[in-house]
C-alpha positions as CSV (number, residue, x, y, z in Angstrom):
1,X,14.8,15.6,-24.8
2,X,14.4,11.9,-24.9
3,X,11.0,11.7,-22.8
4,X,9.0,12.6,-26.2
5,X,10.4,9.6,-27.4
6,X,9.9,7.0,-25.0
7,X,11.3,4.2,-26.8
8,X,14.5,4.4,-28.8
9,X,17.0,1.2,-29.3
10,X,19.3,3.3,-26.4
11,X,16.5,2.5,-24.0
12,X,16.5,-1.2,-25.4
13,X,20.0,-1.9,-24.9
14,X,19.9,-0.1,-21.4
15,X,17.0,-2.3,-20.3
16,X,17.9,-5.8,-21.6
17,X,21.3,-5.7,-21.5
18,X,21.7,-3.4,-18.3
19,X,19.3,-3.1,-16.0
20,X,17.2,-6.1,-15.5
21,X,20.7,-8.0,-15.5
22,X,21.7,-5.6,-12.9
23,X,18.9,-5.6,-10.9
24,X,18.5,-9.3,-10.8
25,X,22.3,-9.8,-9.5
26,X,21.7,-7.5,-6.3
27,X,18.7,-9.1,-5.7
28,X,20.5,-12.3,-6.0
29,X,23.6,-11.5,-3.6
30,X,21.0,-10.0,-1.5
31,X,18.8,-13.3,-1.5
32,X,21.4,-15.8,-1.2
33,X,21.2,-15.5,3.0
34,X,17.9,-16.9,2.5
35,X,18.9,-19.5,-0.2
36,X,18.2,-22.5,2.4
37,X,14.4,-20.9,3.0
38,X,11.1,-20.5,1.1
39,X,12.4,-16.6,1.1
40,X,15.3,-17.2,-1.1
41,X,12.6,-18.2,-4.0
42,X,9.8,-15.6,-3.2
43,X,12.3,-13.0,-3.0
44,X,13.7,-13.6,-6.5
45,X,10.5,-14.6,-7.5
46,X,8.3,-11.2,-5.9
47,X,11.4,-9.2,-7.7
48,X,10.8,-10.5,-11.3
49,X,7.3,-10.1,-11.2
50,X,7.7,-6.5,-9.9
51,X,9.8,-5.5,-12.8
52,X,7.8,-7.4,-15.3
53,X,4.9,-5.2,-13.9
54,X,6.9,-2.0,-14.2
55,X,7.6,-2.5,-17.4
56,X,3.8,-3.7,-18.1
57,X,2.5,-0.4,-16.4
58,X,5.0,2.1,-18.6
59,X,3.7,0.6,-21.6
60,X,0.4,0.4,-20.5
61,X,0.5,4.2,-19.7
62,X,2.6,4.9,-22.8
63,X,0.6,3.1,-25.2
64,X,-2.9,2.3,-24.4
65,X,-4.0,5.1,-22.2
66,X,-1.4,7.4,-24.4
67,X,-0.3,9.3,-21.4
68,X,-0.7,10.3,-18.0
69,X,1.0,10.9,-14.4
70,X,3.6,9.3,-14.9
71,X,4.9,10.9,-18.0
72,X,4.8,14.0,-16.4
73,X,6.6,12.8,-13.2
74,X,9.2,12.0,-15.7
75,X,9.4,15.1,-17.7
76,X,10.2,16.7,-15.0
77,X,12.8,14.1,-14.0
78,X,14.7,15.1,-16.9
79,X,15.0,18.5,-16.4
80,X,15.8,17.5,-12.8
81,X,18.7,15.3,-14.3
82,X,19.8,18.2,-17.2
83,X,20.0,21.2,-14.8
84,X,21.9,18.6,-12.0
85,X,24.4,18.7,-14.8
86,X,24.7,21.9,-15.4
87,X,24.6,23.5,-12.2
88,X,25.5,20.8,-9.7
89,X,23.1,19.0,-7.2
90,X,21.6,22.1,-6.2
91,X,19.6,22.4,-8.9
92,X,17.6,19.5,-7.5
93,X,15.7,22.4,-5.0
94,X,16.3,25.3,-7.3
95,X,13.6,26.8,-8.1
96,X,12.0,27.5,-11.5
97,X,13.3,24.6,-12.8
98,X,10.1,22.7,-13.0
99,X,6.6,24.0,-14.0
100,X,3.9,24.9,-11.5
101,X,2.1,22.2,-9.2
102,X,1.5,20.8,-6.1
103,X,4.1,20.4,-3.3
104,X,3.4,16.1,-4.0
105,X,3.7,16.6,-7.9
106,X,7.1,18.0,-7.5
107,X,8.6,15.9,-4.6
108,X,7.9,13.3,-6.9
109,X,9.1,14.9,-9.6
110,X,12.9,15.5,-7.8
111,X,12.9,11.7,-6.3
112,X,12.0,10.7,-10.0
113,X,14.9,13.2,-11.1
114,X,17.7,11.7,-8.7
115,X,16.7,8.3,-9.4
116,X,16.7,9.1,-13.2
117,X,20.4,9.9,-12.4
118,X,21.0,6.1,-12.1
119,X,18.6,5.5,-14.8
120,X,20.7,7.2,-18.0
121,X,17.5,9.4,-18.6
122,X,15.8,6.3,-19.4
123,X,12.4,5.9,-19.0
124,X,11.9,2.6,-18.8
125,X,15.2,1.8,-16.9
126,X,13.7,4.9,-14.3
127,X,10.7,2.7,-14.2
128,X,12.8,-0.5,-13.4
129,X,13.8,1.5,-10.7
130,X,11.4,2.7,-9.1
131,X,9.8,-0.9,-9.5
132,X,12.4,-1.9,-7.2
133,X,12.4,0.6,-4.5
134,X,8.6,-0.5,-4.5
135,X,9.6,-4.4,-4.0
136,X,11.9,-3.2,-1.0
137,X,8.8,-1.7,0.7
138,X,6.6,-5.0,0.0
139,X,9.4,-7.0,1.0
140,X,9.8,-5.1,4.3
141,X,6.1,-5.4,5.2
142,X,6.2,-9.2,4.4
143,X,9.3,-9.4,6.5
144,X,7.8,-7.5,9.3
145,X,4.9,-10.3,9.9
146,X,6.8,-13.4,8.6
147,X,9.6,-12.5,11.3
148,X,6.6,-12.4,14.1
149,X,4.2,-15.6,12.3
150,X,7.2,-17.7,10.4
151,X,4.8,-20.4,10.2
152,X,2.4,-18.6,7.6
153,X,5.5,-17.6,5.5
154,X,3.3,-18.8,2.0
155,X,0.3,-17.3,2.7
156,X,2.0,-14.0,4.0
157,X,4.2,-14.1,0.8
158,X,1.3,-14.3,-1.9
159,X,-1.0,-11.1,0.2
160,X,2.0,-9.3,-0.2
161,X,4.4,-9.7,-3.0
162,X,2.2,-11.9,-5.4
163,X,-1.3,-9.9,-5.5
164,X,-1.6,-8.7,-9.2
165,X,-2.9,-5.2,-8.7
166,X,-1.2,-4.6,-5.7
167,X,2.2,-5.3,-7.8
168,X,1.1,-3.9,-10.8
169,X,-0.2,-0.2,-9.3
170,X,2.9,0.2,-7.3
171,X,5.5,0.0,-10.0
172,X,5.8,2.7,-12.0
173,X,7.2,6.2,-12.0
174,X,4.2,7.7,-9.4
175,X,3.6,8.6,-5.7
176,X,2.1,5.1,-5.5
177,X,5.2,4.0,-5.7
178,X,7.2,6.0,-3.5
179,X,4.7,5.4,-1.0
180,X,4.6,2.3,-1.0
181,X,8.7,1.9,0.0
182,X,7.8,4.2,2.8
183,X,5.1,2.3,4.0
184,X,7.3,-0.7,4.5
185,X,10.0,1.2,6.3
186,X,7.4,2.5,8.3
187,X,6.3,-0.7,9.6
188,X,9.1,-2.8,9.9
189,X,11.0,0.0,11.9
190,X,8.0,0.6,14.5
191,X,8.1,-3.1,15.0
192,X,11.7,-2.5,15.9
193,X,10.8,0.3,18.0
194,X,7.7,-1.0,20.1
195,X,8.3,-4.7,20.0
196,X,11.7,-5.9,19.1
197,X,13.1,-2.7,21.1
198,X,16.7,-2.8,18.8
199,X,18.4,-0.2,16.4
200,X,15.8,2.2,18.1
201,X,17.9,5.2,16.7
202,X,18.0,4.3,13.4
203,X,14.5,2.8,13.7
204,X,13.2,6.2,14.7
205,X,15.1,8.5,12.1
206,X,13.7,6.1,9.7
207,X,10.2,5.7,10.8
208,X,10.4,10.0,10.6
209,X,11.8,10.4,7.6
210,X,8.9,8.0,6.0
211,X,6.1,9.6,7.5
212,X,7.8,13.3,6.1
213,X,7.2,11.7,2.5
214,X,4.2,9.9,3.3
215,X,2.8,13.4,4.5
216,X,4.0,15.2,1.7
217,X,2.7,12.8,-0.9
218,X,-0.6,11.6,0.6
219,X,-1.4,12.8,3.7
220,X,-4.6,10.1,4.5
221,X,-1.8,7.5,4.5
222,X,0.1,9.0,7.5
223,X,-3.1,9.9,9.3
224,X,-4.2,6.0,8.8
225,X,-0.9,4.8,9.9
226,X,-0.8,7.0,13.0
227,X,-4.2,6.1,14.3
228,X,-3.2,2.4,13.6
229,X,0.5,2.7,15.3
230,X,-1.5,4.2,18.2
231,X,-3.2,1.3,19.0
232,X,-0.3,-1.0,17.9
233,X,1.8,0.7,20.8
234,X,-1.1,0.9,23.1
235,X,-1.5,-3.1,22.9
236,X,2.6,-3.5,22.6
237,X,3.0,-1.6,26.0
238,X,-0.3,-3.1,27.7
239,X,1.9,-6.8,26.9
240,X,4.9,-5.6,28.1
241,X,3.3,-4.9,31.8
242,X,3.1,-8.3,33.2
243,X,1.8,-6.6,36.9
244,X,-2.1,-6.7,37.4
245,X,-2.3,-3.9,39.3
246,X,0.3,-2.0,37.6
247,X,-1.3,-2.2,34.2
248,X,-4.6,-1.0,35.6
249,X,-3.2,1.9,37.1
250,X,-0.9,2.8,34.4
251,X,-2.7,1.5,30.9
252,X,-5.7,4.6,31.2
253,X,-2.4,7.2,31.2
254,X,-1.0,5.4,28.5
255,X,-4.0,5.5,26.5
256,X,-4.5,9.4,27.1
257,X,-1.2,9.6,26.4
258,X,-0.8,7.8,23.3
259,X,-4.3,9.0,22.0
260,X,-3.4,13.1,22.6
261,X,-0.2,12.0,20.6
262,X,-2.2,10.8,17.6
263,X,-4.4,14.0,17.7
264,X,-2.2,16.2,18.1
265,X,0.1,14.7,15.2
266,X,-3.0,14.7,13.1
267,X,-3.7,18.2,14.4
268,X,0.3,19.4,13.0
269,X,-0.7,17.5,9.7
270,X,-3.6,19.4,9.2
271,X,-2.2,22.7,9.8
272,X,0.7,22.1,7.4
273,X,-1.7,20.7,5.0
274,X,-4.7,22.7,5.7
275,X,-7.5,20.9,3.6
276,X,-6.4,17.7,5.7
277,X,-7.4,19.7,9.0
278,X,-10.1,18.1,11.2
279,X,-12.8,20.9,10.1
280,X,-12.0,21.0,6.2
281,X,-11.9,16.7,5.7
282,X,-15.6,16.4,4.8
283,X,-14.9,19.6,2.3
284,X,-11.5,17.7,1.0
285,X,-13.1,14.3,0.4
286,X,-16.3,16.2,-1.5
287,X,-13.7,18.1,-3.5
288,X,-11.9,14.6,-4.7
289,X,-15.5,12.9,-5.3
290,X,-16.4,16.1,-8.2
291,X,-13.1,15.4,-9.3
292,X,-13.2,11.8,-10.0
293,X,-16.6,12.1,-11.2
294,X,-16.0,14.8,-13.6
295,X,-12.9,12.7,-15.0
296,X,-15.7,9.4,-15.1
297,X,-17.9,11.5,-16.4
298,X,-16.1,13.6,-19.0
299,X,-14.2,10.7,-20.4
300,X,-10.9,10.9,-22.6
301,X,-10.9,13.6,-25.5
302,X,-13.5,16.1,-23.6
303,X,-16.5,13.8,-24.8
304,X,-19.8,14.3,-22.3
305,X,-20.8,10.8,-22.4
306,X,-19.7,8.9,-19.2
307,X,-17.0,6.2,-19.6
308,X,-18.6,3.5,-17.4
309,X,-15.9,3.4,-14.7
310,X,-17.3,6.2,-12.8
311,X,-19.3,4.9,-9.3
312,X,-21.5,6.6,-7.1
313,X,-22.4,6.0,-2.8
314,X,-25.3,7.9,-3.3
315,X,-26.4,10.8,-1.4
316,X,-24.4,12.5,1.0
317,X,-24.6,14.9,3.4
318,X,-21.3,16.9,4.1
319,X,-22.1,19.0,6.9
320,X,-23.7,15.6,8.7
321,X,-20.7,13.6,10.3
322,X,-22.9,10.8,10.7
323,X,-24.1,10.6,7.1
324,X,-20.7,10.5,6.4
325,X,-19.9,7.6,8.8
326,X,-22.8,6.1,7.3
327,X,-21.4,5.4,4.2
328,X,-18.3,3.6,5.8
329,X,-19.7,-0.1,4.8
330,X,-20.5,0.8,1.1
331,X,-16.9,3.0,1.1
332,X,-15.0,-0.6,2.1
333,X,-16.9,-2.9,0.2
334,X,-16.0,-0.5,-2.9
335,X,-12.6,-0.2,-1.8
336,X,-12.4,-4.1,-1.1
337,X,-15.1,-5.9,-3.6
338,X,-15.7,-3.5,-6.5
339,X,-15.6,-3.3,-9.3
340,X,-17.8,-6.6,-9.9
341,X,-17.9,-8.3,-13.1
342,X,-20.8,-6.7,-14.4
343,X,-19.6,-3.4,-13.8
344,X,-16.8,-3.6,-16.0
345,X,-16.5,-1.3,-19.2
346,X,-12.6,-2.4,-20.6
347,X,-10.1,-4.9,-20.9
348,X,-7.8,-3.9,-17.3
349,X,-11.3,-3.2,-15.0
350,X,-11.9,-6.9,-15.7
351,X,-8.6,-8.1,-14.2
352,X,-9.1,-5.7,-11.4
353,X,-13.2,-7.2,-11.2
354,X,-11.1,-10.8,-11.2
355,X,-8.8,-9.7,-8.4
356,X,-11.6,-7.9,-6.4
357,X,-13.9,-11.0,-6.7
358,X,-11.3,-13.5,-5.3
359,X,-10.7,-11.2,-2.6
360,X,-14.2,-11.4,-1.4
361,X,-14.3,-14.9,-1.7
362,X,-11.4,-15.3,0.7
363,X,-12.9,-12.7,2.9
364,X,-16.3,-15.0,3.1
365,X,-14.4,-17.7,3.1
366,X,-12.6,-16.6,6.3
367,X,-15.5,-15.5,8.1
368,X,-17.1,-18.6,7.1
369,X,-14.4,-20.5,8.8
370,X,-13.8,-18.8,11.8
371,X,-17.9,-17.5,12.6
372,X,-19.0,-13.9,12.7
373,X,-19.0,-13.0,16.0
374,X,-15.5,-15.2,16.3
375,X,-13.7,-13.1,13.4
376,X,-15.0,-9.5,14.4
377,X,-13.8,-10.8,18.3
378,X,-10.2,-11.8,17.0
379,X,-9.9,-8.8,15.1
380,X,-8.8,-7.6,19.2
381,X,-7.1,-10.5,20.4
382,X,-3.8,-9.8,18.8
383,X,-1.9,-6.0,18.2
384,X,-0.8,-7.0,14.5
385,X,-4.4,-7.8,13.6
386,X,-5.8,-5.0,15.2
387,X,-3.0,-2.8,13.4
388,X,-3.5,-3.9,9.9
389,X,-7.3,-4.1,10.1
390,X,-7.3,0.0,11.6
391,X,-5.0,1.1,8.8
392,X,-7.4,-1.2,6.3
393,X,-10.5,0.5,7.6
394,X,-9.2,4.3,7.9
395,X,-7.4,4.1,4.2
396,X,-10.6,1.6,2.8
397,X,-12.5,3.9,3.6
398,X,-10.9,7.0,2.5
399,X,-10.3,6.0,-0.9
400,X,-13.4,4.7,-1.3
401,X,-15.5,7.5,-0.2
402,X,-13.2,9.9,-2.6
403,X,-12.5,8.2,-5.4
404,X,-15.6,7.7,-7.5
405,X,-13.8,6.5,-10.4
406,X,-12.7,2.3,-10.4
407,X,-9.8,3.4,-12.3
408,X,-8.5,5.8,-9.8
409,X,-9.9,3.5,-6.9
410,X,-7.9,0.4,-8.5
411,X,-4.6,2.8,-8.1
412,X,-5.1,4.3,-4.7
413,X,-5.9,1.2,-3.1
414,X,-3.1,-0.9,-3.6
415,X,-1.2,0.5,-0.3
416,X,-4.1,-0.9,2.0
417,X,-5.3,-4.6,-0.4
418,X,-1.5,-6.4,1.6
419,X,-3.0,-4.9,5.1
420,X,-6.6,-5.8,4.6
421,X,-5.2,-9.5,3.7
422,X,-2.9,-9.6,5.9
423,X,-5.5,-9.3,8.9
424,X,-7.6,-11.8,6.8
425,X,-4.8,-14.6,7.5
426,X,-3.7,-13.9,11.2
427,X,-7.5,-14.2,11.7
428,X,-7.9,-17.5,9.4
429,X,-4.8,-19.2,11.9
430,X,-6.5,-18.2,15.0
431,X,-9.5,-20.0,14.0
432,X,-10.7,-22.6,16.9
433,X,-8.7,-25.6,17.3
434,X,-11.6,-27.9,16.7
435,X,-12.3,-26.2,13.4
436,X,-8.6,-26.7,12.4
437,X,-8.7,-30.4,13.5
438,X,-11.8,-30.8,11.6
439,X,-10.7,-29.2,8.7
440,X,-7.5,-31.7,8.8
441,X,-9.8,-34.8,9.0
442,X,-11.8,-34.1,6.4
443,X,-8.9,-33.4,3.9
444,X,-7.7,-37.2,5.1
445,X,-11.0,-38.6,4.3
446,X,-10.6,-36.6,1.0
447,X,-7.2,-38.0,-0.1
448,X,-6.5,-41.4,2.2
449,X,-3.8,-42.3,4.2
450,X,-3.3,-42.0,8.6
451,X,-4.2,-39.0,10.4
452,X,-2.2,-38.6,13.5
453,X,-4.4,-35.6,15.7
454,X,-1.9,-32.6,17.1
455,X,-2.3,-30.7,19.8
456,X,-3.2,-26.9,18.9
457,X,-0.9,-24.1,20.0
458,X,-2.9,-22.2,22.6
């Protein structure tokens, strides 16, 4: 029972000697058909950082907060990885092997339990692990818009493998995590589907089989990603008809079409998952807000005073759609720009206050750039933009509506940061040519030398 213990000088050896090693050389034979490219370096580069931030998050967990999810997850990987040994890998859906909980807390808990097969029963080396599976989700979302905008390959890298909280959030031994892989194998195997049109097959049982987790596991991320994928495939089909009067005869079916689709895949989500059913979301996301504000509120070790890290949107209305909808602005500039620096109350809501301020920097900057009316216009010119802001907006907003605690909000979030900045950067390259040329005159005047004017690509 090695999980009461979580770090012995077995675990030591395993992780120095064993795993990083290990983990480092498949990422390396894997890499080297990029070793001529920028993504040879931020492959081996995004992969270091991701297991020096799995390793940061266990011990943060272990030894700072002195517990939490992700203990548990693993607890309950061990007695996954004990009773696979005594009774064979049927013991992996047996029941009564783990304790009571949700139908999330124990998928989690049987992924963490295979996984922990090729982990020794190791904590930390599970954590490694599951650090990696997270970096092969970031690296397929980065892939899926570098393969489509080559030419922003840096910027592309650092909004998706090189954000700090994004990294850090996503690496240990939690459904952040999991979700996170999924999310990338969700995207890049639509992109296959509606755009690329190749491995369609395998693109599909893939694309299913990641929205059957995603459900399972968080159920707001699969109804974000469907309503964004509907619009992604609207756009992607409304390109692919190059006939004027075909496309206005066929794009208003298509839309009806691909709109029932949505709803009724949100609809089958719902009834499976019944407090994510159209009529009990406004009860759902009230039942999360008490939550988070109890566990603000309560603080550790059952104390009454608040702990500082709890926020509020103020009043609500539940049974009022539209003072729900109200709160949308505040819900995304929480999600996107909080916590600010005078809101924080401890040592890791400062980094996340850092992170959050530079984002809305960039965002400002951007908008600055490009012109209001110019950057909410773009967000419509291109299906990949339009895509990533939808899924930005639908999950921004849920978890920031919900959450009413920063340090929940700093966790749940990580999945839609990459989208949000994503968007943020396809929207900075389309910015008017002039603008560009402008920009590229005065960094000459800046530095010296010849300026040689080139023509924009239209």
């Amino acid at each position: 029972m090695r999980y009461n213990h979580y770090l012995t000088f077995l675990d030591v050896v395993l992780v120095l000697l064993m795993y990083i090693p290990l983990l480092l050389i498949i990422g390396w034979f894997y890499a080297r058909k990029y070793k001529d490219t920028p993504l040879y370096g931020y492959f081996m580069k995004g992969l270091i950082l991701k297991l020096i931030c799995g390793l940061g998050f266990a011990w943060l967990y272990v030894y700072y907060y002195g517990g939490g999810d992700t203990q548990m997850y693993f607890r309950g990987a061990t007695k996954i990885y004990n009773a696979i040994y005594d009774k064979g890998f049927e013991a992996v859906t047996m029941p009564g092997i783990l304790d009571r909980g949700s139908a999330s807390t124990f998928f989690t808990q049987r992924f963490a339990g295979i996984i922990n097969l090729f982990a020794l029963d190791s904590f930390w080396a599970c954590t490694l692990l599951f650090a990696a599976l997270s970096f092969l989700g970031l690296w397929l979302l980065f892939l899926s818009f570098y393969r489509l905008y080559p030419h922003l390959h840096k910027l592309l890298a650092i909004v998706t493998l090189f954000i700090p909280g994004v990294v850090f959030w996503s690496s240990g031994i939690m459904k952040d995590s999991i979700c996170m892989l999924f999310i990338g194998v969700i995207v890049y195997f639509i992109q296959n589907i509606f755009l690329l049109r190749r491995q369609l097959i395998l693109s599909a049982l893939l694309t299913i089989a990641g929205f059957y987790v995603i459900v399972i596991l968080k159920a707001y991320i699969a109804l974000a990603l469907i309503l964004a994928i509907a619009l992604y495939a609207l756009m992607a089909f409304k390109a692919g008809i190059t006939n004027t009067a075909v496309k206005i005869i066929i794009m208003p079916i298509a839309a009806v079409l691909i709109v029932v689709g949505a709803a009724l895949a949100i609809n089958q989500i719902g009834e499976s998952l019944q407090r994510y059913s159209l009529e009990n979301l406004a009860e759902t996301a009230q039942t999360y807000q008490n939550y988070h504000e109890r566990t603000s509120t309560a603080g550790r070790g059952g104390s009454e005073t608040r702990t500082g890290s709890g926020y509020t949107l103020g009043e609500i209305d539940y049974s009022n759609p539209l003072s729900i909808v109200s709160k949308l602005p505040v819900a995304l500039a929480t999600t996107y720009f909080r916590p600010f620096i005078w809101e924080v109350s401890n040592p890791v809501m400062l980094l996340a206050a850092l992170e959050s301020l530079i984002v809305m920097l960039f965002t400002i900057q951007v908008i600055r750039k490009t012109g209001l009316f110019n950057f909410f216009k773009q967000i419509f010119s291109q299906k990949e933009i339009l895509f990533c802001f939808t899924f930005a907006v639908i999950f921004g907003f849920a978890v920031g509506f919900t959450s009413y605690n920063f340090g929940s909000l700093v966790r749940y979030k990580a999945p839609c940061v990459p989208f949000f900045l994503i968007a943020l950067v396809l929207i900075y390259d389309l910015r008017p040519a002039d603008k560009q040329n402008a920009e590229k005159e005065n960094m000459v005047k800046r530095i010296g030398g010849p300026y040689t004017m080139q023509q924009q690509p239209s």
